[in-house]
Structure formats: C-alpha cells, structure tokens
C-alpha positions in Angstrom: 0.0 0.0 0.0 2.9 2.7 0.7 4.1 1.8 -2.7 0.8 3.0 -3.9 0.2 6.1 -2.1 3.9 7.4 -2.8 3.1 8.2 -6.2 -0.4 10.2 -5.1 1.3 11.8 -2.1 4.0 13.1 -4.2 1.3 14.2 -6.9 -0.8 15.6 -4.0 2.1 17.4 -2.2 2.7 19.3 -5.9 -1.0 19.8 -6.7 -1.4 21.8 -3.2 1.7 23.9 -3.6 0.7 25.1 -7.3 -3.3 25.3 -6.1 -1.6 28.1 -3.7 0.5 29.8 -5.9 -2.5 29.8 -8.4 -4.7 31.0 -4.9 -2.4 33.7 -4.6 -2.2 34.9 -8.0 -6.0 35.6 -7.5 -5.6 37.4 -4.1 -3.0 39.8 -5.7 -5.5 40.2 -8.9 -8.3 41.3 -6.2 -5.4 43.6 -4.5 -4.8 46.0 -7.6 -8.5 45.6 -8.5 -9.1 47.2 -5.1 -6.6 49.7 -5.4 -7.8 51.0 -8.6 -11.2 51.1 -7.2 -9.6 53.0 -4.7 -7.6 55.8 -6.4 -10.2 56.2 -8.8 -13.0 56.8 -5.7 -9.9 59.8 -4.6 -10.1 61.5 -7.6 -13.6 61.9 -7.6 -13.1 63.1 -4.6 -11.3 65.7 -5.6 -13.8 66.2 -8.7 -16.2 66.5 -6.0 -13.9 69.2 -3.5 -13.2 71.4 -6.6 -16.6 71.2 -7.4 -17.9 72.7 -4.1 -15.5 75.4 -4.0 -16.1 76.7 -7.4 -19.9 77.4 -6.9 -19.8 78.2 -3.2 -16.6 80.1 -3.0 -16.4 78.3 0.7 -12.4 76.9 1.4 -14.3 74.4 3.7 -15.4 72.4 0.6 -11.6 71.8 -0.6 -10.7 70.1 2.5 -11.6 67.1 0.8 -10.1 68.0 -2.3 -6.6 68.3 -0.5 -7.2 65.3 1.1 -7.4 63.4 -1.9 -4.7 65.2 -3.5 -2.0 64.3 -1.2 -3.4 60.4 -1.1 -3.1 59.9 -4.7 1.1 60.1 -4.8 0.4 57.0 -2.1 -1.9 55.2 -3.7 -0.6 55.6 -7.1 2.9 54.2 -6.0 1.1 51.0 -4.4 -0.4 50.3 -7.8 2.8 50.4 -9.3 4.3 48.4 -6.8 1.2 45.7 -7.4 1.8 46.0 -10.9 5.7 45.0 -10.9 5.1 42.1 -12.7 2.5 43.2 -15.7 4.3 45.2 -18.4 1.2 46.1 -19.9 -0.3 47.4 -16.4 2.6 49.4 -16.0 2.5 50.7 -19.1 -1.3 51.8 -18.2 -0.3 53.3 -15.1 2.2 55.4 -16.8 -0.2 56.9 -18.7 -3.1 57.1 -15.8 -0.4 59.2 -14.3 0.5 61.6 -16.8 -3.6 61.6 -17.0 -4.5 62.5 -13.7 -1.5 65.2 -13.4 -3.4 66.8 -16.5 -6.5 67.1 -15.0 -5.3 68.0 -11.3 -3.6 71.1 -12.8 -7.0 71.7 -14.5 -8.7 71.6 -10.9 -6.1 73.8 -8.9 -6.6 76.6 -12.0 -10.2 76.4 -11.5 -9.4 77.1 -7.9 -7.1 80.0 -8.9 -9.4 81.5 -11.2 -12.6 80.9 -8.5 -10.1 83.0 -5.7 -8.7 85.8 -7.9 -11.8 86.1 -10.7 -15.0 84.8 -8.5 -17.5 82.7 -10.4 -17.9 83.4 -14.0 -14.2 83.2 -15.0 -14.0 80.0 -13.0 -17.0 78.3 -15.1 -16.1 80.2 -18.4 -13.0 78.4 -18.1 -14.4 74.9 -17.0 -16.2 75.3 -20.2 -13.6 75.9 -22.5 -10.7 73.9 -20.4 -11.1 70.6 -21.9 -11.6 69.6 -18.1 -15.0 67.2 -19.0 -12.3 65.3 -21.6 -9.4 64.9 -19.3 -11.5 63.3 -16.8 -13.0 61.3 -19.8 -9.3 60.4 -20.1 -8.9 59.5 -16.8 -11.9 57.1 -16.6 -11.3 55.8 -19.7 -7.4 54.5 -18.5 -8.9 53.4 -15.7 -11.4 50.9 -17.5 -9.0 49.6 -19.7 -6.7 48.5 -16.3 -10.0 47.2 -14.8 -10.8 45.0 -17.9 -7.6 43.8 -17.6 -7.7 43.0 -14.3 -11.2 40.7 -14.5 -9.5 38.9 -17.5 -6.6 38.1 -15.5 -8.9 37.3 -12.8 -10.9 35.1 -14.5 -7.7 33.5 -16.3 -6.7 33.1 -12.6 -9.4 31.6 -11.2 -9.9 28.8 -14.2 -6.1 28.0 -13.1 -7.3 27.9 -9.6 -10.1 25.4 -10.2 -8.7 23.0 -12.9 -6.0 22.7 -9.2 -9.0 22.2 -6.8 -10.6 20.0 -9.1 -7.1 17.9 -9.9 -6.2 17.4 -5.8 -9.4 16.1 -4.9 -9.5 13.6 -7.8 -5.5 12.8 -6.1 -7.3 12.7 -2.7 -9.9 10.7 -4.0 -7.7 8.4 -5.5 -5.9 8.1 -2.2 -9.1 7.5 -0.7 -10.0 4.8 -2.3 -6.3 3.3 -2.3 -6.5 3.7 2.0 -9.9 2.8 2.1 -9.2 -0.8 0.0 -6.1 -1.3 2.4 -8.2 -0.4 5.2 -11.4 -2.7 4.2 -8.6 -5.7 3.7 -7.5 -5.1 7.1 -11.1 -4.7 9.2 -12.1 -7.8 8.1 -8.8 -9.6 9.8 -9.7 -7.4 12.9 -13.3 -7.4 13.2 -13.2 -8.2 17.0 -10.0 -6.0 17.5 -12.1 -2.8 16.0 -15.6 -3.7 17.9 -13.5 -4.2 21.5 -12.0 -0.3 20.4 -15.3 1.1 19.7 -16.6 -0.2 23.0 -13.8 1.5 24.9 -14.0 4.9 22.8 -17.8 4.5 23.8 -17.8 4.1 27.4 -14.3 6.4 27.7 -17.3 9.2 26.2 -19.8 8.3 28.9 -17.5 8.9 31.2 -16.0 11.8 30.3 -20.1 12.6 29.8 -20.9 12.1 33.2 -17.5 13.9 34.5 -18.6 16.8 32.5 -22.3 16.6 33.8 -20.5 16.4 37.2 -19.1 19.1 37.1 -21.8 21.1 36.3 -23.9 19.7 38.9 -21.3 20.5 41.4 -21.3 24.5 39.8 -25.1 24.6 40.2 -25.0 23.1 43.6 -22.2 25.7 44.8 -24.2 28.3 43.5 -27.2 27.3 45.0 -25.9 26.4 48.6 -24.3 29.3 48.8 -27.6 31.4 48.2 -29.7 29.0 50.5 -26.9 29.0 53.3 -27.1 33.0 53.1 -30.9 32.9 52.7 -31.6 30.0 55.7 -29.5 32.5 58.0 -31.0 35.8 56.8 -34.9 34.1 57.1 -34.3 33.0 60.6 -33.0 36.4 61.7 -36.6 37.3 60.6 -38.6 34.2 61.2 -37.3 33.9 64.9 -37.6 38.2 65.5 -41.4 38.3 63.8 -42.3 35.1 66.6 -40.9 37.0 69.3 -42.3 40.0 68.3 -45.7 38.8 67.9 -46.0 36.9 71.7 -44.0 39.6 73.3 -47.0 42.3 71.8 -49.6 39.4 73.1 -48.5 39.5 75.8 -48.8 43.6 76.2 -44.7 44.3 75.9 -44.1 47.3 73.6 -40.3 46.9 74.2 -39.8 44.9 70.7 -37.7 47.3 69.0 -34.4 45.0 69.1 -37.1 42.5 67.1 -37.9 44.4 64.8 -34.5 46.1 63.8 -33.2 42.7 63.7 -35.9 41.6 60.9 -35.3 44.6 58.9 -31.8 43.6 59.5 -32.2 40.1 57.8 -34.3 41.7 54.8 -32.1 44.3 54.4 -29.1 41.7 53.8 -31.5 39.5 51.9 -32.6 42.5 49.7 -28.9 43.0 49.0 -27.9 39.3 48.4 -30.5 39.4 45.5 -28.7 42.5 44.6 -25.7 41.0 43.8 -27.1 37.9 42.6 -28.3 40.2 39.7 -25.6 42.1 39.3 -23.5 39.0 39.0 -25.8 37.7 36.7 -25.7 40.6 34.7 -29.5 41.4 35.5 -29.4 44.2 37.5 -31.1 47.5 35.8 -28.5 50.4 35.4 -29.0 54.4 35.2 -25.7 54.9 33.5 -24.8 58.9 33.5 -21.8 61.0 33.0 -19.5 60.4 35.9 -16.0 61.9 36.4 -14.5 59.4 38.4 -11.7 61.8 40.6 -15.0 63.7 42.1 -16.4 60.2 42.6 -13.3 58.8 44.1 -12.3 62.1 46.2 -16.0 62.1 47.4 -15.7 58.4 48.9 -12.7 59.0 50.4 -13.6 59.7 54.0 -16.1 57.1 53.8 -14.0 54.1 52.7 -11.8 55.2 55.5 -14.4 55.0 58.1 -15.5 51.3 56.3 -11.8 49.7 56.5 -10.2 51.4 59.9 -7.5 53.5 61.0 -4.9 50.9 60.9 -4.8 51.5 56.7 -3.8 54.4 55.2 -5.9 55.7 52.0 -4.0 57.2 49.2 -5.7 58.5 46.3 -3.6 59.0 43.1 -6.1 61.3 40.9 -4.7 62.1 37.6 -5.7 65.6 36.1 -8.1 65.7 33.1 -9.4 62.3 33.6 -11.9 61.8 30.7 -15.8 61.6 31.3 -17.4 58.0 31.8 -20.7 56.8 31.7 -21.8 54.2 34.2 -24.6 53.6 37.1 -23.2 55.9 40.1 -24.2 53.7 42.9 -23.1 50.3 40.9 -19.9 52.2 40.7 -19.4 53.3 44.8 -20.6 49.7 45.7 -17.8 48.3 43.4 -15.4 50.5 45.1 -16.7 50.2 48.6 -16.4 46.2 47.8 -13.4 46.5 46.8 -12.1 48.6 49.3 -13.7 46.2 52.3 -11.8 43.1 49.9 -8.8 44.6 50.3 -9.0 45.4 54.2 -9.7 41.8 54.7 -6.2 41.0 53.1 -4.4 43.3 55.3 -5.0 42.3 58.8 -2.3 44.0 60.5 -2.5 47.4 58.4 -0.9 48.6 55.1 -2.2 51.0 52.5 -5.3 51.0 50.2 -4.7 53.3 46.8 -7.1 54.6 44.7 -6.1 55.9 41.0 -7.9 56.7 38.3 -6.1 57.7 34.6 -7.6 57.7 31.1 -6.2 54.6 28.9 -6.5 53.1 25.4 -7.0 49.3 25.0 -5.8 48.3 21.6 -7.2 45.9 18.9 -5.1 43.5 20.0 -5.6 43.5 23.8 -9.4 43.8 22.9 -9.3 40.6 20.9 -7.8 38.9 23.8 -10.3 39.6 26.4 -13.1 39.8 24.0 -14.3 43.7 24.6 -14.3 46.6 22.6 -11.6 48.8 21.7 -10.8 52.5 22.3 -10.7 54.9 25.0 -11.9 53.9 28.7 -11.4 55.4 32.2 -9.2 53.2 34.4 -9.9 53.1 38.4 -7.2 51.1 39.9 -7.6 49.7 43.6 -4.3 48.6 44.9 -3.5 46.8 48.6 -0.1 45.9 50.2 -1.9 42.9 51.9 -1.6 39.0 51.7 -1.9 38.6 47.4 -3.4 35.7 46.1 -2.5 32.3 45.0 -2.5 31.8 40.9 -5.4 29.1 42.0 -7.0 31.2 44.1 -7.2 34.1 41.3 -8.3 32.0 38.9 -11.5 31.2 41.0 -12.0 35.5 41.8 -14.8 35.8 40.3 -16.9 32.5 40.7 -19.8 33.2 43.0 -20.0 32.3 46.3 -16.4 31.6 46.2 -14.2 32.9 48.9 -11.2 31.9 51.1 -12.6 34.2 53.8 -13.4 32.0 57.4 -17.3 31.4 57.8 -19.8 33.9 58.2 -17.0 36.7 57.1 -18.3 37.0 53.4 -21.1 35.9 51.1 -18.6 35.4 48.2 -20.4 37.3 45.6 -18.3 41.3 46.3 -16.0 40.4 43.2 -18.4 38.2 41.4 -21.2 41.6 41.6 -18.3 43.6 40.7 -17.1 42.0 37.9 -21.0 41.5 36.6 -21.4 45.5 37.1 -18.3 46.2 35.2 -18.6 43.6 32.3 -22.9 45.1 32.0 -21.4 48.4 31.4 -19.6 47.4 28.5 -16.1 47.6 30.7 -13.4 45.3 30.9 -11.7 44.1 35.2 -8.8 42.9 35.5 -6.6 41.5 39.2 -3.0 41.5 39.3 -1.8 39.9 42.7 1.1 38.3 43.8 1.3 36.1 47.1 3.0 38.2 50.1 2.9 41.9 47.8 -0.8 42.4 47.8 -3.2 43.0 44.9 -4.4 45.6 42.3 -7.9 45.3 40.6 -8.3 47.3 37.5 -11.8 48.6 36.3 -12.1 50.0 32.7 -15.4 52.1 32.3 -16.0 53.0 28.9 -15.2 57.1 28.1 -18.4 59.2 27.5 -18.2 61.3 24.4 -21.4 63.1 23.9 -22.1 64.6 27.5 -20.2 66.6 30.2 -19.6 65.6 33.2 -21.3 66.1 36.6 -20.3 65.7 40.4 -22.6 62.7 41.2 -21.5 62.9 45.1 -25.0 64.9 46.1 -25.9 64.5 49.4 -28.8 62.1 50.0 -32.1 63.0 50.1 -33.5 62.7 53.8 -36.3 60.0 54.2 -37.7 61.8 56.9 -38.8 65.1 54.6 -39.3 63.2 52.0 -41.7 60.7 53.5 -43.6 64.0 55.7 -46.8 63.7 55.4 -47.5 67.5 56.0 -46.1 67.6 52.3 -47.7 64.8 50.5 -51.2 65.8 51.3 -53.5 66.1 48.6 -51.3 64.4 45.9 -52.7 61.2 44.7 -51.1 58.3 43.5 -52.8 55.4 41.7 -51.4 51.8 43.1 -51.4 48.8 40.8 -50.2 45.4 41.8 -51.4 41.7 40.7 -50.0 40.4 44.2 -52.5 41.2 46.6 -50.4 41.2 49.4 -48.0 43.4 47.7 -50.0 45.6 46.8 -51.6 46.3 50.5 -48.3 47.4 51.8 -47.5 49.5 49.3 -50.9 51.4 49.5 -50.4 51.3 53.9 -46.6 52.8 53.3 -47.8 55.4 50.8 -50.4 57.0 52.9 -48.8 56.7 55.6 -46.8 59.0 53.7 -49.8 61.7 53.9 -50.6 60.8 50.2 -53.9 60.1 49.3 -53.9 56.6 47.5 -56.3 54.2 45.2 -55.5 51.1 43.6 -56.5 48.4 41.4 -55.2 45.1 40.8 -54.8 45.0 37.3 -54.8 47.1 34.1 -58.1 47.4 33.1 -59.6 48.0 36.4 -56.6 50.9 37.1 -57.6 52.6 33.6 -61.4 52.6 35.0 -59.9 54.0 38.0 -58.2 56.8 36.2 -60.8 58.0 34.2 -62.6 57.9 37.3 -60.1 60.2 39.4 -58.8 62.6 37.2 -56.8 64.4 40.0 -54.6 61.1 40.2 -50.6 62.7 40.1 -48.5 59.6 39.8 -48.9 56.0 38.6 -47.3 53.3 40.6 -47.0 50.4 38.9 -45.9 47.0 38.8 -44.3 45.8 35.2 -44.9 42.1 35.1 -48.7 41.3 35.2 -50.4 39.3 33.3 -52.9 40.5 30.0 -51.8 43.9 30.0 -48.2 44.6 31.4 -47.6 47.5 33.2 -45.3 49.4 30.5 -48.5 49.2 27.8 -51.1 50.1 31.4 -48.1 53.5 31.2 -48.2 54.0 27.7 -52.6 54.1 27.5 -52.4 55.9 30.7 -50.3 58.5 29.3 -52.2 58.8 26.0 -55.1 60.1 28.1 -53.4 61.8 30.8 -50.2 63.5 29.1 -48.9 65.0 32.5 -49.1 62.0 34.5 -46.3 60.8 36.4 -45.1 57.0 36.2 -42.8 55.3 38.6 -42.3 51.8 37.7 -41.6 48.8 40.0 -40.5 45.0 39.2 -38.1 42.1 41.3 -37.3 40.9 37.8 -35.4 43.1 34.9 -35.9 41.6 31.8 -38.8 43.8 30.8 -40.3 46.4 28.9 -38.2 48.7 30.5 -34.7 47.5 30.4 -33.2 47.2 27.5 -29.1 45.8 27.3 -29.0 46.2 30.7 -30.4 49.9 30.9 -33.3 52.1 31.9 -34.8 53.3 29.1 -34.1 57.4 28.9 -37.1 59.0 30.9 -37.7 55.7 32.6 -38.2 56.3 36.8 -37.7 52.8 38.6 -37.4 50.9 42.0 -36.3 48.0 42.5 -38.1 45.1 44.5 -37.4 44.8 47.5 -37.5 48.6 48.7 -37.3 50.1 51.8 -40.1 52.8 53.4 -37.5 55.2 53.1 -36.1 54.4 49.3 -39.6 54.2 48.2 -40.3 58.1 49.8 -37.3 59.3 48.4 -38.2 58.0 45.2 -41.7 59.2 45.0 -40.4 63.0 46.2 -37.8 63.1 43.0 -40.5 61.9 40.6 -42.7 64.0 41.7 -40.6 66.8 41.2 
C-alpha cells in the first residue's frame, strides 16, 4: 500500500503547492482591482472638493479635495508596486499618471481662477478647459486596467479550479487506495475494531458524566451558597417576627431589638438578590456622566471609616481624567467592595490606593479579552496585603467563592463587581502576587457626547421626604397583581400623607383613572399578566399626558430594560425597597 500512495502523495504534495500559488495569484489580482477602485474613488473626490468650491466660494469644501490630493502620490505608487510584474499594467499606469496630473492642474486653476476672478471666469474656463475630456481620459485609462484585471482574474481563477478539481480527484484516489487497504485489514480485525469502539464508547460516557458532574457541582455551589445565606437571613426574621408577635400578646411594647433585627435580615436579603443580579448581569442600570476623581475624592472619608484607621488611603487622581458613563451607585458599591476586599487581606495594616487615569486598549488586547476597543477610564484599587495564589485568582470571580473563614463574606463582592463592570460594557482585570498584595483594574468606557457632573449629592433625607405634611393632597394610583404586595405598598404610601387608590390589574386601574382625574403619579408593577404595566403607562399617558409614572418590578428583563439599561425618561425601583427608598423615590419623581 505505501508503494501505492507514494506516487499520489507526491502528486498531492505538488498539486497543493501550485493550487496556492494559483490562490495567490488571485488574491494579488483582487489587490490592484481594489486599489484601482480606490484611487479612482480619490479622484472623484477631488472632482467633488473642486466642485464645491467653485460654486460656493467656501475653502471648507476643498478640504476634501486636499485630502485626496495628497493620497493619490500613495496610492498611485502601491499600484505600481502591485503591478511590478504586468508590463502592460505598467504601461497603463504610466499613462493614468500623466492623466491624472493633467487634469489635477486643471482643478487647482479652476481654484485660482474661482479665488482671484469669482464665479464666472472660473466656469467660463471649465467650459472651455477641456476639463470634462481629461477626466473622460482619466476614466477611460482606468477601464481599460480594470478590464484587464477581470481577465486576468478570470484566467486566474480557471487555473485555480482546474488545481481544486485535480487534488481532490489525487485525494480521492488516495481514498479509495486507504480505504481498500483499510477494508482488507477490518475484516482480519473485526473483534479487534468492535472491542475499540466499546472503549471509545464508554471512555465518552464517562467523560459525559465527568462533564455533567461538574456542572452539577457548579449549580450546587451556586445554590448552597444562596440557601446558606438565605436559611440565616430568614431565621433572623422568622425567629424576630415570633418574638415580636407573643411579646405584643402579651402587652410588651419593648420589641424594637425585634424588629431592627428583621429589617436587618431583609435588608441583607434585599442585598444578596442585589448581587445575585448584578452578577448575573440582571441588575437595571442608570448609567450617566460620571468623572470618576469627584467620585473617588467624594468616597474618600467614607471608605476610611469602612476599613479602619490601621490603613492608610491614598488617592492618586490624575488631572483631566476623561468623562465616563456608568450607574453611580453600581460604581461606589464596586469601590466600597473593593475597598472592604482589600481590608480583609491586610489584617495587621498597610495602604489602600485609589487611582484613576484615562487609557486606550488596543485591537489586539481587545481581541484577547473579548471587549471593545478605544478609549476607557481606568480606576485602579491597589493593597499591600496577603496577594493571592495563581489558584485562588483563577477562582475571583466565581460566586460564592471565597477563602474568607465562615460567616465573614457571602462570596459574591468580586463576582457583583465583575458583573457591574462587564454590564457596562467595561473590561476588570486582578493583578496579585502572594505576600505583595493585589491591584484590581476597572475600565469604564469614556463618555463622548455629554459633560460631566459631580454625582457625590448628598442624600435626600427620608424623613422630609416621606412627611406627610407635604404629600397631602397628591394622589397616587397603586397597581399590583399580588395582593399582598400591593396592601403594603398602599399602607406605606399614605402613611406618607398621600392620598392613595388602587387596582389590581390594568383594566380596572384605567377605569380607576378615568374615574379620578386628579390622580398625580402611577405606581405600577411591570410584570402582570394580560396587559403589562409598561403598555397600562403607555394608554395611561395617552389620556393623561402629564401623569407621572414610577415603575416597579423584582425581575429586569422587561419592557423597561433594554441591554441592561433604563430606558431614557424611565423612573424605577427596585423590588425589595425600603419605606425610606420608596419616599425618596416618590419625592424626586414628583418633582
């Protein structure tokens, strides 16, 4: 059998180089195609500049003249280094040159004439100039090279084909020559080849199950870790709401530890979904101009009060840092996370950096990490602590994955993090090295069309915004498919002071409206079923142009939300909120 295939591997081995010589003869036949294409798209463009200039007068429109004025030298002397090895191309070229000189001087004393003279002498002389039949001459030389071209192309491309055609009849041939060999030798080693495929069959269902395994184990770290967190955060609340309810039975009014406790556990609950979503990428963002020195500088003092006085905070803000666009308080929860990260990896002290500087991330560092190129605004947060282990780094952003002792840390800071940055079209990456501490880099994509603003405004106080005295007489129409739900919401509303109605679906809230035209805001739950609450808005505001709408939904993938974001003009809060979140939000939609 080698005797046999020598003869096809050697015809084979010539067939493929030739097949890529003829391959590349057609690439280089599509390269001066191109650049003909090219030079004679300039000169139009220059056609076009003079144009503009002779019958508006205005310089601006010779900016693209210029332009294609200087390119030609550079494009003309890649054609004739493409055409090294065509005598009659060259020849072509030579005259294309001498061509286009010609009618380039005729352009520049058009522009001469248009300066000194003003219209009329320009046209008269565009008239009489001969400048219609030098461009003739132009396009004319440029035909004749782009006939010549698709004939060699197509000359090419036969030559390229009759190859193809020849090596797969070779391979075919071989084919048959290994598959005859082959056939001979399977039917000496029928048991040989049936005890293989049985291993290579049960080596897949094993490497099946492994993978399935695997994924199993993923899922179940994922969900232990959220039902360890949950178990603890529900019998904070469980065991407070049974004390609370026989210590009241039993006439005490001293159940205030109980009941900050409970909020306690929701609270933490309320932010374990948080992260959960913003880990999964499912978190709704308000992205706005941010310059991230006046966000950084602003959390200064508070990060210090968050990791200690045994740290030391440095912030390293370089000037003229460019604008970004991202969700303000995604962004101080990264930082804070990181920040609380990094005091957990320095027990015994050391020093916490902050930095921010513009940066440009290449085409190829793009195509390694699988983000976009150009500009982005860097915040660097740097420790001096404990560094991590290449295994342990490799793991960072997993959830629920942390090397923290029990009960010191959910696991999901860097996993929320990285979803946050990664939702905002960013790119994070950790540098750390064991025993000389870590730095985790955030890239924020650079805002063009906007200034920025100082995001670091105080917070509105809950307690004016939820006064009653204030919200009296404004009326705000509830809707909510969960009955329970919707009962607290209408008790914390007018509790408020505001004067609320509320229906449990669509049709019976737009019955409501009509019937209450002095209703101010809409309140409304997104996901319900028949009519959603984003089409409930939409009617709503057809009849009641000045209505207010605040939205409300646990679950982002809506009407609303769209790659992540609000939709501009949107107003939404997030299930679970607080009395005080929900007053606060109420006060700034209202006004």
């Amino acid at each position: 059998m080698a005797l046999l295939l020598l003869p096809v591997a050697i015809a084979m081995a010539w067939i493929l180089t030739e097949q890529q010589q003829a391959t590349d003869r057609v690439i280089h036949t599509l390269e001066v195609g191109s650049g003909i294409s090219k030079l004679m798209t300039t000169i139009q463009d220059a056609e076009t500049g003079n144009r503009g200039f002779l019958l508006t007068g205005d310089e601006s429109y010779l900016n693209p003249y210029s332009a294609a004025v200087a390119a030609i030298p550079g494009e003309m002397g890649s054609l004739r280094e493409l055409t090294s090895d065509n005598p009659d191309q060259r020849e072509n070229l030579t005259e294309l040159e001498r061509d286009i000189a010609a009618r380039l001087a005729l352009l520049e004393q058009g522009n001469d004439l248009r300066r000194k003279g003003g219209l009329e002498p320009a046209v008269d002389f565009i008239e009489r100039g001969g400048g219609q039949a030098a461009m003739d001459k132009v396009r004319g030389r440029i035909l004749v090279m782009e006939s010549a071209e698709q004939r060699l192309l197509r000359e090419r491309l036969a030559r390229s084909d009759w190859f193809v055609r020849a090596g797969l009849i070779a391979g075919a041939l071989g084919l048959v020559i290994v598959a005859s060999a082959f056939m001979a030798w399977s039917w000496s080693s029928r048991r040989e080849i049936r005890e293989l495929n049985q291993l290579m069959a049960e080596r897949e269902r094993n490497e099946a199950q492994i993978r399935q395994m695997q994924k199993m184990e993923a899922v179940g770290q994922l969900t232990g870790g959220i039902a360890h967190d949950f178990n603890n955060m529900l019998a904070v609340i469980l065991s407070s709401l049974n004390l609370l309810q026989k210590r009241l039975k039993a006439g005490d009014t001293d159940v205030g530890k109980f009941v900050d406790a409970a909020l306690d556990g929701a609270a933490r609950a309320a932010t374990l979904t948080t992260r959960l979503m913003a880990f999964s990428r499912q978190s709704p963002l308000e992205p706005k101009p941010l310059i991230a020195n006046a966000m950084v500088s602003g959390m200064t003092e508070l990060i210090q009060r968050t990791i200690g006085e045994a740290i030391q905070v440095e912030t390293v803000l370089t000037a003229g840092v460019w604008t970004m666009n991202a969700d303000a308080g995604q962004f101080e929860n990264a930082i804070l996370n990181l920040a609380v990260n990094a005091r957990d990896a320095m027990p015994d002290g050391g020093k916490l950096t902050l930095e921010t500087a513009n940066c440009h991330i290449d085409d190829n560092y793009a195509r390694q990490h699988s983000i976009t190129p150009g500009q982005y605004v860097l915040v660097a947060v740097s420790d001096t602590g404990t560094g991590m282990a290449p295994e342990v780094l490799a793991k960072a952003f997993e959830p629920f994955f942390t090397t923290k002792g029990v009960g010191r840390g959910t696991g999901l800071g860097l996993a929320q993090v990285h979803g946050f940055i990664k939702q905002s079209g960013g790119h994070i990456k950790i540098y750390s090295e064991l025993g000389h501490g870590t730095t985790v880099k955030m890239y924020l994509p650079r805002l063009y069309t906007a200034s920025g603003e100082d995001s670091a405004k105080p917070a509105r106080d809950d307690t004016v915004a939820g006064d009653p005295s204030r919200n009296s007489g404004i009326v705000i129409l509830v809707v909510e498919d969960e009955d329970r739900v919707r009962e607290m919401s209408v008790a914390s509303l007018r509790e408020m002071g505001y004067t609320v109605i509320h229906a449990s679906n669509a049709a019976a809230a737009l019955k409501m409206l009509e019937g209450h035209p002095e209703t101010a805001l809409l309140f409304t739950d997104i996901v319900m079923p028949e009519m959603n609450g984003r089409q409930l808005a939409i009617e709503a505001l057809n009849r009641r142009p000045e209505l207010k709408v605040l939205y409300t939904t646990g679950f982002t993938r809506n009407a609303i939300i769209h790659n992540g974001k609000l939709d501009a003009g949107v107003h939404f809060i997030a299930k679970p909120f607080t009395y005080g979140q929900l007053a606060t939000k109420l006060r700034e939609v209202l006004e």
